[in-house]
C-alpha positions in Angstrom: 19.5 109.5 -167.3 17.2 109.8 -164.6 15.7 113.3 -163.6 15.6 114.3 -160.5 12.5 113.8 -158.1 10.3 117.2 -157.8 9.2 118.4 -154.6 5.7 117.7 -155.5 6.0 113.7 -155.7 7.5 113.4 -152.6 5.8 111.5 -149.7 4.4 113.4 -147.0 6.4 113.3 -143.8 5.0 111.4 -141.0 5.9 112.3 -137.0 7.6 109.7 -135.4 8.8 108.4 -131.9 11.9 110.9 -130.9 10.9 113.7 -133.1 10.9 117.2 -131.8 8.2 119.2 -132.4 7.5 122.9 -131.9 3.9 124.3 -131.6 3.0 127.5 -132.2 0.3 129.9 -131.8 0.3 133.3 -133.4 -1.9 135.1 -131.5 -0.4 133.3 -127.8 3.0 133.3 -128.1 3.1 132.9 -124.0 2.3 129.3 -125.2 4.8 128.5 -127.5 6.3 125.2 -127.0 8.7 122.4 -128.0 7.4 118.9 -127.0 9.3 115.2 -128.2 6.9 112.6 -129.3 7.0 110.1 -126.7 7.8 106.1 -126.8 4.0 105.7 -126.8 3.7 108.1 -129.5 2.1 110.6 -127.8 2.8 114.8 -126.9 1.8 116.5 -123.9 1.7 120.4 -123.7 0.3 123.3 -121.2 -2.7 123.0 -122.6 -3.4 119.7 -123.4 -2.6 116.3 -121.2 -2.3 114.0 -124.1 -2.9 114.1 -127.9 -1.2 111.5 -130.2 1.5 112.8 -132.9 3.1 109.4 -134.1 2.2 108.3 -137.4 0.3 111.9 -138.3 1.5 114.9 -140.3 2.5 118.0 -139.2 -0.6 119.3 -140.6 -2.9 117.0 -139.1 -1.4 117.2 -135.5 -1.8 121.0 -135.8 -5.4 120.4 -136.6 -6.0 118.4 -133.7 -4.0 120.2 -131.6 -6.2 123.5 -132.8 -9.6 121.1 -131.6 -8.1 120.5 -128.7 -6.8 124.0 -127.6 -10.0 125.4 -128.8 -11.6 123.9 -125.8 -9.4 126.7 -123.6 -8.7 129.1 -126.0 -11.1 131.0 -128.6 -10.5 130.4 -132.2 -6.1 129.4 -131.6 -3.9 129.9 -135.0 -1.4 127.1 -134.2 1.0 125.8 -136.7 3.6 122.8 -135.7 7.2 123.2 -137.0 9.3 119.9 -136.6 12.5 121.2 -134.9 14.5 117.9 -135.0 14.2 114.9 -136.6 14.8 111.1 -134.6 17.6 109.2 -135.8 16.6 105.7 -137.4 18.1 102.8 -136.1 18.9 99.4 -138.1 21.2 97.0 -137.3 22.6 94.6 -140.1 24.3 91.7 -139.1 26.0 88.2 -140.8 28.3 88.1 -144.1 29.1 91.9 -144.2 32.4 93.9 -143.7 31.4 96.2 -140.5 28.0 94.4 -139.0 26.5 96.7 -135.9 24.4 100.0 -135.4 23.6 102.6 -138.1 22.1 105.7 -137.4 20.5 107.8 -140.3 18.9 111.3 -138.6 14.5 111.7 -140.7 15.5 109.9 -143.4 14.8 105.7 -143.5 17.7 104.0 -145.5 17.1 101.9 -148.3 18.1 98.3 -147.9 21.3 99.3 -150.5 22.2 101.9 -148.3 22.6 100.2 -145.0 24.5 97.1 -146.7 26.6 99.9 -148.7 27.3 101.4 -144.9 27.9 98.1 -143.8 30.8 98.3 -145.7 28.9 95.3 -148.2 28.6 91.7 -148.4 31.8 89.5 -147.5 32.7 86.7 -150.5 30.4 84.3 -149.2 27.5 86.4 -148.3 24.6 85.4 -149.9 23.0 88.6 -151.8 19.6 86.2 -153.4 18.7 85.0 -149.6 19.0 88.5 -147.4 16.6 88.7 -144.1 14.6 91.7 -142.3 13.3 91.0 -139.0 10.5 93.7 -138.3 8.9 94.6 -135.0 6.2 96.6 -134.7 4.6 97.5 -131.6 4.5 94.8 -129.1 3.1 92.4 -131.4 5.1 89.2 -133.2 8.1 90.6 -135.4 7.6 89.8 -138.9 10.2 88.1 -140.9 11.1 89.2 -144.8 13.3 87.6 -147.5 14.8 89.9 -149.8 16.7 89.0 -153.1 19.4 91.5 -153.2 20.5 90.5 -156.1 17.7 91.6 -157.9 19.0 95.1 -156.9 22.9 94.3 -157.7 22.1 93.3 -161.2 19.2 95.9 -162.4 16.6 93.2 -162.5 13.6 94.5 -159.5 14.2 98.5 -158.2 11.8 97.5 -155.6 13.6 95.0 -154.3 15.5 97.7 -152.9 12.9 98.0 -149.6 12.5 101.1 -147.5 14.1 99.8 -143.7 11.9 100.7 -140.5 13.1 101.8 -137.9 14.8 99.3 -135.6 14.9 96.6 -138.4 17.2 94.2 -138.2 19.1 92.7 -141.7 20.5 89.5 -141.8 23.0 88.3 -144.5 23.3 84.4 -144.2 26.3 82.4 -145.8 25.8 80.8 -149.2 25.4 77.0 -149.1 28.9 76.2 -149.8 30.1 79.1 -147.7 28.0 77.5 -144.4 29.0 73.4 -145.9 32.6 74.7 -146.2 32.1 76.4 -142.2 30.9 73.0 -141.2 33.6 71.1 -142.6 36.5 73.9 -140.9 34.7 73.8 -138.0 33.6 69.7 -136.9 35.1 67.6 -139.6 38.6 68.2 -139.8 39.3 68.6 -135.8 38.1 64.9 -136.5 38.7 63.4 -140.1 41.8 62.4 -141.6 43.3 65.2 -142.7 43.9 63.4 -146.6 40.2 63.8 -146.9 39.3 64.6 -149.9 36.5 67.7 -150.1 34.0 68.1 -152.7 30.7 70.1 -153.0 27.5 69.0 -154.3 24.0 70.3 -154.8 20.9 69.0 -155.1 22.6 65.6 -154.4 19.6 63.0 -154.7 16.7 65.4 -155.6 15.6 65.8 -152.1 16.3 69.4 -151.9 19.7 69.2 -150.0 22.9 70.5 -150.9 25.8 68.5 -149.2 29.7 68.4 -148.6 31.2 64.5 -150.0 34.4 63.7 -148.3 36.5 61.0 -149.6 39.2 59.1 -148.1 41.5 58.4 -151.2 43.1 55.7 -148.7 40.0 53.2 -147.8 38.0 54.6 -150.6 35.5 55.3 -148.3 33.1 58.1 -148.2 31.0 60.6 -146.2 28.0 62.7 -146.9 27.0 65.8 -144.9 23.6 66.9 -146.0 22.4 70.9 -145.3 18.8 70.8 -146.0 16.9 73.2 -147.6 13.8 74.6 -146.1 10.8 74.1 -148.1 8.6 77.0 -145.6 11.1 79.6 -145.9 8.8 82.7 -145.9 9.5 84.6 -149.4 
């Protein structure tokens, strides 16, 4: 049975974009302020024209913030209270029952708990090949592969991954589920329909799965090949 998590080995609590913040000052309550943390992760108050609070505790923003005002104001007692929290934002998309937008207010989701939201994986979903596109800043996104499986069958807890804000999740098809698509979609607006359709992997050792169709009538048959890629990032 696992016990619960003390209040000691918790993570510190980092400011981020959208937060709320409220400064105080004990001793100048004419000052007292609420500021949001800017896009560019920065506050402005009276006092100060620019300070950064993104990516800092509220401890260590009220100690630069006390720097700061001590330049106007002799010896300031200033505390900073966070008086709202910025919802995250991740988006999940592909094989799941409700893809979009989901919204979790200071607390990041877990990549369980915005498939779970999701309303999970549809049948062919593939939970061993899941994606996370990252941006961070303007820089290049990064791109994650995540075996969700490892979660689903209590083999890797930390496969489970922490989402950032404004991550996006990807759940691809499985092979057969994107051979099948293929085979719906291009070959029977074209093929006989007494095709035969079988699937086969790893047909020829090249690293490709494929879709065989056979026409029971000629005898003749077809091969559609679906790669695999060699490079994908793991």
């Amino acid at each position: 049975m696992p016990l619960p998590v003390r209040g000691e080995n918790l993570p510190p609590y980092y400011l981020r974009v959208g937060d709320t913040v409220e400064i105080r000052l004990m001793l100048n309550p004419e000052l007292n302020e609420k500021v949001t943390i800017r896009p560019d992760g920065h506050i402005s108050t009276t006092v100060i024209a620019d300070e950064v609070a993104a990516g800092r505790t509220p401890l260590e923003l009220a100690q630069a913030l006390t720097r700061d005002y001590s330049k106007d104001i002799q010896k300031p007692r200033l505390t900073v209270l966070v008086d709202s929290f910025a919802s995250n934002h991740v988006f999940v998309g592909g094989e799941v029952v409700a893809p979009g937008e989901l919204l979790s207010p200071g607390v990041p989701l877990s990549l369980s708990q915005a498939l779970s939201r999701a309303g999970g994986l549809r049948a062919g979903g593939d939970d061993g090949n899941i994606f996370v596109i990252r941006r961070e800043g303007s820089g290049p996104a990064a791109f994650f592969k995540v075996r969700y499986a490892d979660v689903m069958r209590a083999r890797d807890p930390a496969a489970d991954i922490i989402l950032a804000p404004y991550d996006v999740v990807y759940v691809p098809k499985t092979g057969i589920a994107e051979v099948y698509a293929f085979y719906n979609q291009y070959i029977e607006q074209f093929a006989h329909p007494s095709f035969g359709f079988n699937y086969v992997v790893g047909g020829g050792g090249g690293g490709n799965t494929g879709a065989v169709f056979t026409n029971p009538t000629t005898g003749t048959t077809g091969v559609v090949t679906t790669p695999t890629n060699p490079n994908t990032p793991r």
